[in-house]
Structure formats: C-alpha cells, structure tokens
C-alpha positions as CSV (number, residue, x, y, z in Angstrom):
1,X,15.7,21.7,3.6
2,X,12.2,23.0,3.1
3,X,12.7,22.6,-0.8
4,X,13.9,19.1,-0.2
5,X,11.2,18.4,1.6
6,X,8.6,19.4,-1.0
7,X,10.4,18.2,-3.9
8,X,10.9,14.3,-2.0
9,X,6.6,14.7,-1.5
10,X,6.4,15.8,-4.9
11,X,7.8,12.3,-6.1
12,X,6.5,10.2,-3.7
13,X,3.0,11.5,-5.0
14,X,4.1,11.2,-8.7
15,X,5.2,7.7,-7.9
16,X,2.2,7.1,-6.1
17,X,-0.3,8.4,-8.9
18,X,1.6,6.3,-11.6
19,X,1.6,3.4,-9.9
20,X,-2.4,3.7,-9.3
21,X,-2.6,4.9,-12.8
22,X,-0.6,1.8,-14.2
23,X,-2.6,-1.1,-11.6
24,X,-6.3,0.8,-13.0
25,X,-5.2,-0.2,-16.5
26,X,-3.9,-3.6,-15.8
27,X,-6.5,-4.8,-13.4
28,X,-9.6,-2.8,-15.3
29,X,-11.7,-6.0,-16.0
30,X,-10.3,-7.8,-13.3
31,X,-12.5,-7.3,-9.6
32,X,-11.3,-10.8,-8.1
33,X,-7.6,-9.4,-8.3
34,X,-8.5,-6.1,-6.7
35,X,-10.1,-7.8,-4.2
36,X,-7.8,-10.2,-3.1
37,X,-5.1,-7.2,-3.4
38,X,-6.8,-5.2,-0.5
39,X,-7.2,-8.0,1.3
40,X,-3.1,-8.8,0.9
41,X,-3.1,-4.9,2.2
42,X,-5.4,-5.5,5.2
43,X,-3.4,-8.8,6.1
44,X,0.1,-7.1,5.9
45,X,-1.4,-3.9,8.1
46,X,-2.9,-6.3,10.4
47,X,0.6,-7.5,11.1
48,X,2.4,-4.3,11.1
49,X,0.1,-2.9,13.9
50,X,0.6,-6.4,15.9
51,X,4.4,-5.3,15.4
52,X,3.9,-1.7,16.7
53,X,1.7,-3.1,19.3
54,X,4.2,-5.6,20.5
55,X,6.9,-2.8,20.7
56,X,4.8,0.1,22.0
57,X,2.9,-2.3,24.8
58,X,5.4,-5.1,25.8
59,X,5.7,-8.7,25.3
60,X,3.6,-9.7,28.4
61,X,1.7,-12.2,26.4
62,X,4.1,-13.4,23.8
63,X,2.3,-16.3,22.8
64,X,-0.4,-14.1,21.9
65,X,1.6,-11.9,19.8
66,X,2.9,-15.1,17.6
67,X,-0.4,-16.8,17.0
68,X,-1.6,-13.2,15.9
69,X,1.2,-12.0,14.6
70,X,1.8,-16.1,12.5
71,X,-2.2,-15.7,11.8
72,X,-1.6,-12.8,9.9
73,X,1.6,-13.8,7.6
74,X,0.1,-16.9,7.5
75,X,-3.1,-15.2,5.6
76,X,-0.9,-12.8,3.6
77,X,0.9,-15.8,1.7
78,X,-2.0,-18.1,1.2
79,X,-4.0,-15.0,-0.3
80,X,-1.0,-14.2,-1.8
81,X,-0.8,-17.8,-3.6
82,X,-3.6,-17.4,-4.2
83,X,-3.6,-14.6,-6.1
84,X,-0.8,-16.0,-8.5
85,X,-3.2,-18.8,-9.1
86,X,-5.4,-16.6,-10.4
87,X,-3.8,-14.4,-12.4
88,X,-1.9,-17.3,-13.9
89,X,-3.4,-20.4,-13.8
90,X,-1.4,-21.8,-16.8
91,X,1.7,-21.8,-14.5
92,X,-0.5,-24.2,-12.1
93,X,-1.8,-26.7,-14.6
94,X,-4.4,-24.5,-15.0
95,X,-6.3,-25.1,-12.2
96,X,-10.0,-23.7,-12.0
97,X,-10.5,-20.8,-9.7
98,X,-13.1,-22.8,-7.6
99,X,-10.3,-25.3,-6.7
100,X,-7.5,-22.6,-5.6
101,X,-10.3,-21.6,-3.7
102,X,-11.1,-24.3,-1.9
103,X,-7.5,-25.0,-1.0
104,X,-7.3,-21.3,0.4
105,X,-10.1,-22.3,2.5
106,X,-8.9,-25.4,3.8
107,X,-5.3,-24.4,4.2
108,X,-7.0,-21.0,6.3
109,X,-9.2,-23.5,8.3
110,X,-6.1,-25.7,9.3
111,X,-4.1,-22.9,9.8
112,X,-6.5,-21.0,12.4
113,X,-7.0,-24.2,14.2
114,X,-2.6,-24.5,15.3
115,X,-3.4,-20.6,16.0
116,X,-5.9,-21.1,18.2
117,X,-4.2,-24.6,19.8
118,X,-1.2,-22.4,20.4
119,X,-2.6,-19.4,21.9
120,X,-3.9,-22.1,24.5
C-alpha cells in the first residue's frame, strides 16, 4: 500500500510539474493572462471554502451563503469571459481589451448590487 502510495504522489507531482512547465512556456510574455488566472483560482477557492463552511458550520444563514456563495461563481465566469476575450479576441470581433474590460466591470458592479439586495 505504502508503494502505491508513493508511486500515486510521484505522478501527481510529475503531472503537476509538467503542467507548470507547459503554462510557463505558453503564458511567458503574457502577465494579464497569469493574472487573471490566479484570480480565476482565488474566485473558485473563495467558493470552495464557502462550501466547506456551509457544511462544517450549518445553514443558519442561508441567504448569506447564496449571495456569497452566487458572488463568487458569479466572479469566476465573468473573469473567466473575460479571459477568453483576451486570449482570443478574434473570436469576439476583436474587441479591444479596454472594452472587455469595462464590461467585466460593469457586469461585476451590477452583479454585487442583486448580492447585496439579496443578502437584505
């Protein structure tokens, strides 16, 4: 079982260093991307500890959970479109950065206001 063990952590690492390995080269020249990838990382771990919150602590105040919990998914896929506006803006008839941007913004603005209205 031991063996097992080691040899699973083994390839997780391995996995784990390629992957790094193959996102360095891809994203080398590319700081906005990285940047708006940790922030996809921060949003999705903000909702996963929400989650483990909500299941370690109770649902006492459940609309509390949703607007946190709806805040952050609702984060992870604007940054997320985001991000694919970026990276590919000829698939968005290549819109400048400035305006996928500002519609981030706006749609981040609208969306914290129903959080806030629904947390009451």
């Amino acid at each position: 079982l031991a063996c097992v063990t080691r040899m699973f952590k083994e390839k997780v690492q391995d996995i784990g260093t390629t992957f790094l390995a193959k996102y360095k080269e891809v994203h080398k020249d590319k700081k906005e991307v990285i940047l708006i990838d940790m922030f996809l990382l921060f949003s999705f771990l903000t909702g996963v500890v929400q989650f483990i919150y909500l299941i370690i602590a109770g649902q006492f105040p459940y609309n509390s959970f949703c607007a946190g919990f709806f805040s952050a998914l609702g984060v992870f896929v604007s940054t997320a479109c985001l991000r694919m506006q970026v990276v590919a803006p000829e698939d968005f008839d290549n819109i400048p950065k400035e305006r996928a941007f500002a519609d981030f913004v706006v749609f981040n603005v609208l969306l914290h206001f129903v959080v806030i209205m629904f947390m009451g």
